[in-house]
DORO-106424 format. One record per residue (C-alpha): residue number from 1; residue in one letter; chain; z, x, y. Coordinates in Angstrom, 2 decimals, padded with zeros to 5 digits, m for minus. Layout:
REM DORO-106424
R   pos   code   unit        up      east     north
R   NUM      A      A         Z         X         Y
...
END
This chain:
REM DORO-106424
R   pos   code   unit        up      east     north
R     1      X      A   m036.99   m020.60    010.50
R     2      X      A   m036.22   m017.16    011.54
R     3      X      A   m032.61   m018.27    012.57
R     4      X      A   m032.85   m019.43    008.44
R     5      X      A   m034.22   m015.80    007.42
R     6      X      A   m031.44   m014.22    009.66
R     7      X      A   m028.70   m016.10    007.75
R     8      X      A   m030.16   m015.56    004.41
R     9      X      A   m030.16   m011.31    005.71
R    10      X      A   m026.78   m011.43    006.64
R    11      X      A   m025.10   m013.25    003.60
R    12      X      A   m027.09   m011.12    000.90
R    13      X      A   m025.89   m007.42    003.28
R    14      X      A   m022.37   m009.58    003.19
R    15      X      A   m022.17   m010.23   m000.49
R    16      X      A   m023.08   m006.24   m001.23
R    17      X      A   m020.58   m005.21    000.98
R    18      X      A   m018.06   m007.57   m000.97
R    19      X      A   m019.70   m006.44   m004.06
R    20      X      A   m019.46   m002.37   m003.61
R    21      X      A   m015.95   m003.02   m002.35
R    22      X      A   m014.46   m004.87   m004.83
R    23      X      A   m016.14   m002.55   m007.87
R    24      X      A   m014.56    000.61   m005.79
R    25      X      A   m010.79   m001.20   m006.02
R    26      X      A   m011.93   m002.41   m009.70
R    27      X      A   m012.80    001.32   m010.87
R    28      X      A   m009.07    002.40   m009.06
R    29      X      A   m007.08   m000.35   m010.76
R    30      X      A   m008.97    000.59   m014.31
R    31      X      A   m007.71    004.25   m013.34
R    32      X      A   m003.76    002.64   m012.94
R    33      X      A   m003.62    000.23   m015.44
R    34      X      A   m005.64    002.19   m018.54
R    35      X      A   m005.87    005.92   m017.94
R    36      X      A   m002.19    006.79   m018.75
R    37      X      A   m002.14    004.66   m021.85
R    38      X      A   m006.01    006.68   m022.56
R    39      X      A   m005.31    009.78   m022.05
R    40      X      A   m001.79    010.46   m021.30
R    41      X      A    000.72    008.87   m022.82
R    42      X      A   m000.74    010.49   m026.50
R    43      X      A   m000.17    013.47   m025.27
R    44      X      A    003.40    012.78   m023.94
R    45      X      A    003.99    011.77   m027.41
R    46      X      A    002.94    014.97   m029.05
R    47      X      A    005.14    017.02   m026.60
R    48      X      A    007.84    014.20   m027.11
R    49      X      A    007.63    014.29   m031.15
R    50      X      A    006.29    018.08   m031.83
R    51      X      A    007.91    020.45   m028.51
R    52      X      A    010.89    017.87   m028.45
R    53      X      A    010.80    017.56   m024.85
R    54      X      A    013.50    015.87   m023.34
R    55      X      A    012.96    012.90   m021.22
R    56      X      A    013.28    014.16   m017.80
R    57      X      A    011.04    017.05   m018.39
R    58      X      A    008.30    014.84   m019.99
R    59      X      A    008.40    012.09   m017.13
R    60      X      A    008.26    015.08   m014.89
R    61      X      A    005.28    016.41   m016.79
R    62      X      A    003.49    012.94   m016.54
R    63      X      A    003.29    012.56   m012.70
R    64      X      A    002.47    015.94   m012.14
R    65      X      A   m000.65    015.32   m014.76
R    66      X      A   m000.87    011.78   m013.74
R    67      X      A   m001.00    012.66   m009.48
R    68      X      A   m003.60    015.85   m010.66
R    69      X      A   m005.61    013.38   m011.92
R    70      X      A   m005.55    010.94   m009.10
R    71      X      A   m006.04    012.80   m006.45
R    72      X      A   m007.98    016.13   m007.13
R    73      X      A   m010.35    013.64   m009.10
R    74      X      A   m010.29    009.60   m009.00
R    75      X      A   m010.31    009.42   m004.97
R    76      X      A   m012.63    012.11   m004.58
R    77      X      A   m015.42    010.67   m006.71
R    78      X      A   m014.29    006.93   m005.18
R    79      X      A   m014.73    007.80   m001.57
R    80      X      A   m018.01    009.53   m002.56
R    81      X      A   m019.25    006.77   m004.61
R    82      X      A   m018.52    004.35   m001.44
R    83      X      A   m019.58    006.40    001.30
R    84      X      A   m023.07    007.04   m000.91
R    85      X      A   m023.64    003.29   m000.37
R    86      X      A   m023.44    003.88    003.83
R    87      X      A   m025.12    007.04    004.26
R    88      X      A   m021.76    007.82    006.75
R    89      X      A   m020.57    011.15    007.67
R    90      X      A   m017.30    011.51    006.91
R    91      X      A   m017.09    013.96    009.85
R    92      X      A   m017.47    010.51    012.08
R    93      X      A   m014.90    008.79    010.70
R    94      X      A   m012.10    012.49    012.25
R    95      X      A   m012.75    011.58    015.99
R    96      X      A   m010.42    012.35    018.85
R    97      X      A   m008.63    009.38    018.85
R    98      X      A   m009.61    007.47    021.99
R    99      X      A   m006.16    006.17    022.37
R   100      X      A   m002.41    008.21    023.32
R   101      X      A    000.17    009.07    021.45
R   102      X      A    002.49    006.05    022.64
R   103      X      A    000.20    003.58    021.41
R   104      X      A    000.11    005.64    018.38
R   105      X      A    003.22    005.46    018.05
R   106      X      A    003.86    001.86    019.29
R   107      X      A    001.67    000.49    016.54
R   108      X      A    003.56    002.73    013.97
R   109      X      A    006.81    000.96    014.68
R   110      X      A    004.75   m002.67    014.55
R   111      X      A    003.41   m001.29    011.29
R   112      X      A    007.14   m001.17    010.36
R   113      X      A    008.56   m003.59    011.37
R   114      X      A    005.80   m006.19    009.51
R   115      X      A    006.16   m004.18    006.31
R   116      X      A    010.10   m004.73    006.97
R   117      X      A    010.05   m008.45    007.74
R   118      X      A    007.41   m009.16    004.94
R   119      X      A    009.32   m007.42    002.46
R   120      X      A    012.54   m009.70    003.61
R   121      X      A    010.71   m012.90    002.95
R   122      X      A    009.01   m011.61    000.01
R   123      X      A    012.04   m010.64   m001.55
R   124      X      A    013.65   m013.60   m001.45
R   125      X      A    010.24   m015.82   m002.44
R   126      X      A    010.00   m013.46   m005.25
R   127      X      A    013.77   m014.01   m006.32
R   128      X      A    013.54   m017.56   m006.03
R   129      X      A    010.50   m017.33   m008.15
R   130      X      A    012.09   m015.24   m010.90
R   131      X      A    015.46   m016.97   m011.11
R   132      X      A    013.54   m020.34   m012.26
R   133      X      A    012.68   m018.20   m015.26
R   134      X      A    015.49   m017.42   m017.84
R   135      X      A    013.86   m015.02   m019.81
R   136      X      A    011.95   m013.08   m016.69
R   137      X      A    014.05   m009.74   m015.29
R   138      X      A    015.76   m010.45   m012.40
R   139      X      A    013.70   m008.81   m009.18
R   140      X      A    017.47   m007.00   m008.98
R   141      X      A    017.33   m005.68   m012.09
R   142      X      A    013.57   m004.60   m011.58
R   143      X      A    014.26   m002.43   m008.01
R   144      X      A    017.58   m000.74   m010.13
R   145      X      A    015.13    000.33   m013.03
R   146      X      A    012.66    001.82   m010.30
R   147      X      A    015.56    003.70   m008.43
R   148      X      A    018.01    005.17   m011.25
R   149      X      A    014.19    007.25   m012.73
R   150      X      A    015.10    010.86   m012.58
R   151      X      A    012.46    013.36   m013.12
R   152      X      A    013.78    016.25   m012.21
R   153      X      A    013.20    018.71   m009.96
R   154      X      A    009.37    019.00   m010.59
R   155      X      A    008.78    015.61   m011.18
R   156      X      A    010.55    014.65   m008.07
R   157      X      A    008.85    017.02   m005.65
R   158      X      A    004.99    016.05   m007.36
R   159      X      A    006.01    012.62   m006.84
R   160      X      A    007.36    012.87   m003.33
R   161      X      A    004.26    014.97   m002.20
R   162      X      A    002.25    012.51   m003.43
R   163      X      A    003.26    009.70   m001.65
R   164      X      A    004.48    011.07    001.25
R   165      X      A    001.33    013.22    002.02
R   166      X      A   m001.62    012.79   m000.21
R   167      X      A   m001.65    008.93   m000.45
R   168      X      A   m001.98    008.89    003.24
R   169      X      A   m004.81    010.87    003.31
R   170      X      A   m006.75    010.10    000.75
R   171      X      A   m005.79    005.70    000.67
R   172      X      A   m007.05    005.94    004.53
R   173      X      A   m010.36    007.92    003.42
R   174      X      A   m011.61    005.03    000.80
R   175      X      A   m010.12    002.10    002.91
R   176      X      A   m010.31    002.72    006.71
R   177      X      A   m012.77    005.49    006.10
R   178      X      A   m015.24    004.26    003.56
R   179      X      A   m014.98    000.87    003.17
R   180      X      A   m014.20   m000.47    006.69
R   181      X      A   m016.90    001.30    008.75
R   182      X      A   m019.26    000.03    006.34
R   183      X      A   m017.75   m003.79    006.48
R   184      X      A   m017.25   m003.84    010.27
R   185      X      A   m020.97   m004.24    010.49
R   186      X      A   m020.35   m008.04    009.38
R   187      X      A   m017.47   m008.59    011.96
R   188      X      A   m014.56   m006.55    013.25
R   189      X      A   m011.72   m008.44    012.82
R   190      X      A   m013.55   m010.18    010.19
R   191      X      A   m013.19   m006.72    008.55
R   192      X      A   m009.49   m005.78    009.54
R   193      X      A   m008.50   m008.97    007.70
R   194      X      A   m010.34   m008.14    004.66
R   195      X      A   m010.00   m004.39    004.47
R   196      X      A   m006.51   m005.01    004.93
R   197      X      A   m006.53   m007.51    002.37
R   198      X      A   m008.02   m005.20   m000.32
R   199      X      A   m005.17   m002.50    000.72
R   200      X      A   m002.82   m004.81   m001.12
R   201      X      A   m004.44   m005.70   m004.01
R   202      X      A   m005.18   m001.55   m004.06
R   203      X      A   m001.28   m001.21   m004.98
R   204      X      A   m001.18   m003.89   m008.04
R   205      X      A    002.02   m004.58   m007.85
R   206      X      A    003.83   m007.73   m007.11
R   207      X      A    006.21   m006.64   m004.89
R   208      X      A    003.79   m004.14   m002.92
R   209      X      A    000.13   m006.85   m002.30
R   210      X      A    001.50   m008.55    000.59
R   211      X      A    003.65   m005.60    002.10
R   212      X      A    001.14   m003.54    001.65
R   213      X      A   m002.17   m005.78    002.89
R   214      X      A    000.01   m006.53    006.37
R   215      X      A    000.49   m003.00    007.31
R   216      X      A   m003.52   m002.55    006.06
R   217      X      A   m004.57   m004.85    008.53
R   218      X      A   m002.49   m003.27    011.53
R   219      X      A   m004.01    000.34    010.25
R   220      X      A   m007.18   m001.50    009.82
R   221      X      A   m006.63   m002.45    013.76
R   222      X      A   m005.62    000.82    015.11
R   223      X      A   m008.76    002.61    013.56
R   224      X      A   m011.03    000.36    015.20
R   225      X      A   m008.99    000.24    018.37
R   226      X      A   m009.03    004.32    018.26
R   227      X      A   m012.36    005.36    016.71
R   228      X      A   m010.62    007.42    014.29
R   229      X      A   m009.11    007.41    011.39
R   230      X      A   m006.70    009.86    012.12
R   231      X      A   m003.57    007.62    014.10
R   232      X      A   m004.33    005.58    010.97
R   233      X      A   m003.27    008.92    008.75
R   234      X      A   m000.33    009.58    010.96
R   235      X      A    001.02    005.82    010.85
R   236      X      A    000.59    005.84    007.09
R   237      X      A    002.15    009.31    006.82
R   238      X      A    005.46    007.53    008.86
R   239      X      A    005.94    004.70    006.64
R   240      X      A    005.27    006.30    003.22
R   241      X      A    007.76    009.61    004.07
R   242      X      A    010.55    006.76    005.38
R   243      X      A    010.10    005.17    001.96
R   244      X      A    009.82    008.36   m000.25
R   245      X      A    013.43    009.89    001.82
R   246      X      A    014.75    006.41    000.90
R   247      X      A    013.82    006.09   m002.98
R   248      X      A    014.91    009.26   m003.06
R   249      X      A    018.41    008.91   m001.70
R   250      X      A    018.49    005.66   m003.64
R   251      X      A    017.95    007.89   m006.73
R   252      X      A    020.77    010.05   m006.28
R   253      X      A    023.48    007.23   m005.39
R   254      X      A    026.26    007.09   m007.91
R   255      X      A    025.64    004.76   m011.52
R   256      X      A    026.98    001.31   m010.48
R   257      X      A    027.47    001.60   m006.42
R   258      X      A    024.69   m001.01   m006.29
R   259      X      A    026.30   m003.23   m008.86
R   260      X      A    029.71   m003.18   m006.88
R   261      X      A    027.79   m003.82   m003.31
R   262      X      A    025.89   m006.53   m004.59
R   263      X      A    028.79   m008.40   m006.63
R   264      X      A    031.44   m007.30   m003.42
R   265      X      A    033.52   m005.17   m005.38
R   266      X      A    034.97   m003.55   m002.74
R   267      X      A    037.60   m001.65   m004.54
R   268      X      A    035.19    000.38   m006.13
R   269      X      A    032.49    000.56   m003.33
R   270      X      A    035.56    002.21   m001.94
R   271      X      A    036.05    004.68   m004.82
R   272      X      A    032.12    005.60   m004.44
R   273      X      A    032.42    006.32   m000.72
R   274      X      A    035.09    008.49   m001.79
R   275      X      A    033.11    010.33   m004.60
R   276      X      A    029.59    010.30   m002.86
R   277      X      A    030.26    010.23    000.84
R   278      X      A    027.41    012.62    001.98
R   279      X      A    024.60    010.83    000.41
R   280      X      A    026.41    007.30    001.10
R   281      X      A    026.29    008.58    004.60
R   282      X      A    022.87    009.22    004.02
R   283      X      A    021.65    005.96    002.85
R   284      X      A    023.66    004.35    006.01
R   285      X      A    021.91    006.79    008.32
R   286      X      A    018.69    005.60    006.76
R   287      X      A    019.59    002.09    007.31
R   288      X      A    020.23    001.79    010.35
R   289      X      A    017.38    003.67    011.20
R   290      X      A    015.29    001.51    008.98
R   291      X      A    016.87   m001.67    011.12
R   292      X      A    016.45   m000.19    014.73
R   293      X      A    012.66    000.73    014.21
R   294      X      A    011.80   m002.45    012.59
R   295      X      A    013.53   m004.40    015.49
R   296      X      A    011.79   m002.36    017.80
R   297      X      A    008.42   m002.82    016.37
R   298      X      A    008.70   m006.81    015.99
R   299      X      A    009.74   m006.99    019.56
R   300      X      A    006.47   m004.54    020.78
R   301      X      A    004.67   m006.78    018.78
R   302      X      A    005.61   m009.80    020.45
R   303      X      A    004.91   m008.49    023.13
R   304      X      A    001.42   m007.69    022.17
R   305      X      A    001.08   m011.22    021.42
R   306      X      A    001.98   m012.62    024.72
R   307      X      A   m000.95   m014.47    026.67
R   308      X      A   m001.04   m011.94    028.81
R   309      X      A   m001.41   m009.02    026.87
R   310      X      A   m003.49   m010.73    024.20
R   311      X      A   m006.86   m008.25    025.87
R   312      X      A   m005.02   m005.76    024.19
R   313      X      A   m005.98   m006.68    021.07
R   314      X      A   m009.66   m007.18    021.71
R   315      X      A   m011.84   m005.40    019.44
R   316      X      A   m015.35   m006.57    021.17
R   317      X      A   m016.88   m008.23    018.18
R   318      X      A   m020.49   m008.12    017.17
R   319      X      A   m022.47   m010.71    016.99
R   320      X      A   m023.24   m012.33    013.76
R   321      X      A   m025.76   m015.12    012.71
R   322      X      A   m022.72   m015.82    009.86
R   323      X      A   m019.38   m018.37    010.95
R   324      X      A   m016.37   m017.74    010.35
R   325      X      A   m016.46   m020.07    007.18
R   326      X      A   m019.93   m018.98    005.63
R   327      X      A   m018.53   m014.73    006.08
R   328      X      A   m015.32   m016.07    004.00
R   329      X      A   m017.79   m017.90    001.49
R   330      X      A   m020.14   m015.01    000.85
R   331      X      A   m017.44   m012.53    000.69
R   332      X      A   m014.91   m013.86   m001.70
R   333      X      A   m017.68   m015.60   m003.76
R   334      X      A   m019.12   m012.23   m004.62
R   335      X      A   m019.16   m011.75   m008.24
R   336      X      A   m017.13   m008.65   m007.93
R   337      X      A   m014.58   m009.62   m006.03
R   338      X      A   m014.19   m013.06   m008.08
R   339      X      A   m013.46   m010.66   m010.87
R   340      X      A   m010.99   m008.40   m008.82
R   341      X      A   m009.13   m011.17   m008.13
R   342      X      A   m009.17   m012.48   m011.53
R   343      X      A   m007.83   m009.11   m012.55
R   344      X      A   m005.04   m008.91   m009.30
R   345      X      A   m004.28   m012.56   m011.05
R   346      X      A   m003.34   m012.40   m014.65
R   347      X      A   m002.08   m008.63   m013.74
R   348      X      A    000.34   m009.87   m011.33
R   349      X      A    001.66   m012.88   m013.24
R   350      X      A    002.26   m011.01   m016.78
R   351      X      A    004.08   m007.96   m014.73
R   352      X      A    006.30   m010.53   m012.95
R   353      X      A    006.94   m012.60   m015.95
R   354      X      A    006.20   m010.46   m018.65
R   355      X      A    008.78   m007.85   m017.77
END
């Protein structure tokens, strides 16, 4: 009977976990998918139809307002909102990391070099996928649109502070900070799976939920591994600066290098080496840098996977009245998070197919 009563304790704490989770990730994709179209986009037309703005000025103007927003109000009342739930200091969550730099910086280049290799495979899933619909963009066509936006000078910098800095800081606050200290109770690797699963349905984009919730469950890992959230911070810092160099370089390559590389005109990949060699040097630098750490973190973590090194990744569980199965059942059969990934759902398929 009380082994009963203990199970009944554990699912209901389980399911309001679930439940407070899924509403915080709910409330931030609201905040993505509405507020713009609420709130910002009339007023880009005003200053579009009245001040006769020109386009790179008002995109410029939008993610500085749009990044304002986000993080000087959104996150802050999020985290607080979660961490109300826990009673946690958030002063607990800055230890000393009880780990050293190299493994730090060891499980930065896995982190890497799974984002890299999922990306590969997505990529071509997600082409496959789109090519069986005529009428859908081409996943080509959709990474050109997102690297020939210019916003200027202003625009460029808000948006490059924002991902490379702030979005580490405050993304590991609501998700390792927040959310997994308070979900570890049920399970730690129970909770790196799932934390790290929320992380990509956080981003809301198609060609970000499965990059994205990989590299959340190695950050998920580290923090639990270190007692801090800090490495996490520092690993997330590495990967979103690499990709915020890169868009930017990808931004300022020539109209139509791209094109020619892809359809092996080589003629005219020729003339745009020519025209553009510093930043084509650039983008090879980046490359091959990109390649090397990748590489370098899929071989560390084969090694970490090894028999014999598989201690390593002991996270000294607690113990749980729950299996495996009935944790799964109570979690993702929350109301909340049946909703959330309703939402993740219909969003997904309409941006992929919908254009």
């Amino acid at each position: 009977m009380q082994n009963l009563q203990d199970k009944e304790t554990a699912m209901r704490k389980l399911r309001s976990c679930a439940s407070q989770n899924a509403v915080i990730v709910m409330l931030w994709l609201f905040f993505m998918m509405f507020f713009g179209n609420i709130f910002i986009e009339p007023l880009i037309s005003y200053l579009r139809d009245e001040k006769h703005w020109d386009s790179q000025k008002l995109e410029g103007f939008y993610y500085i307002v749009y990044f304002s927003l986000q993080f000087l109000i959104v996150f802050p009342v999020l985290i607080s909102m979660r961490n109300s739930e826990s009673g946690q200091k958030m002063k607990t969550w800055f230890r000393k990391p009880n780990a050293t730099f190299g493994f730090v910086l060891k499980w930065a280049c896995i982190a890497f070099g799974a984002g890299v290799a999922i990306n590969l495979i997505q990529y071509g899933v997600l082409a496959a996928i789109l090519s069986l619909f005529k009428d859908s963009p081409q996943l080509n066509d959709r990474i050109k649109d997102m690297t020939s936006s210019d916003s200027g000078p202003v625009g460029n910098i808000a948006v490059f502070v924002s991902i490379a800095f702030l979005a580490p800081i405050f993304e590991e606050l609501i998700l390792r900070g927040a959310m997994l200290t308070d979900t570890v109770k049920h399970g730690k690797w129970f909770a790196v799976v799932n934390i790290g699963i929320l992380f990509g349905l956080f981003h809301m984009n198609y060609s970000q939920i499965l990059y994205a919730a990989g590299i959340g469950m190695v950050l998920c890992f580290v923090a639990l591994k270190t007692g801090s959230i800090i490495p996490c911070i520092f690993i997330h810092f590495f990967n979103n600066l690499f990709g915020a160099v890169m868009s930017f370089i990808m931004r300022k390559l020539p109209d139509g290098y791209l094109e020619a590389l892809q359809n092996r005109d080589f003629e005219a990949v020729r003339q745009f080496s020519e025209d553009s060699a510093v930043m084509l040097m650039l983008m090879e630098l980046m490359m091959f840098v990109t390649i090397a750490v990748a590489i370098t973190g899929i071989v560390f973590l084969i090694i970490e996977l090894q028999p014999k090194n598989r201690h390593r990744l002991s996270l000294n569980d607690f113990p749980s009245p729950l299996t495996t199965k009935e944790k799964i059942k109570a979690y993702y059969l929350s109301p909340y998070t049946v909703a959330l990934l309703v939402i993740v759902v219909i969003y997904t398929g309409v941006s992929m197919f919908g254009g």
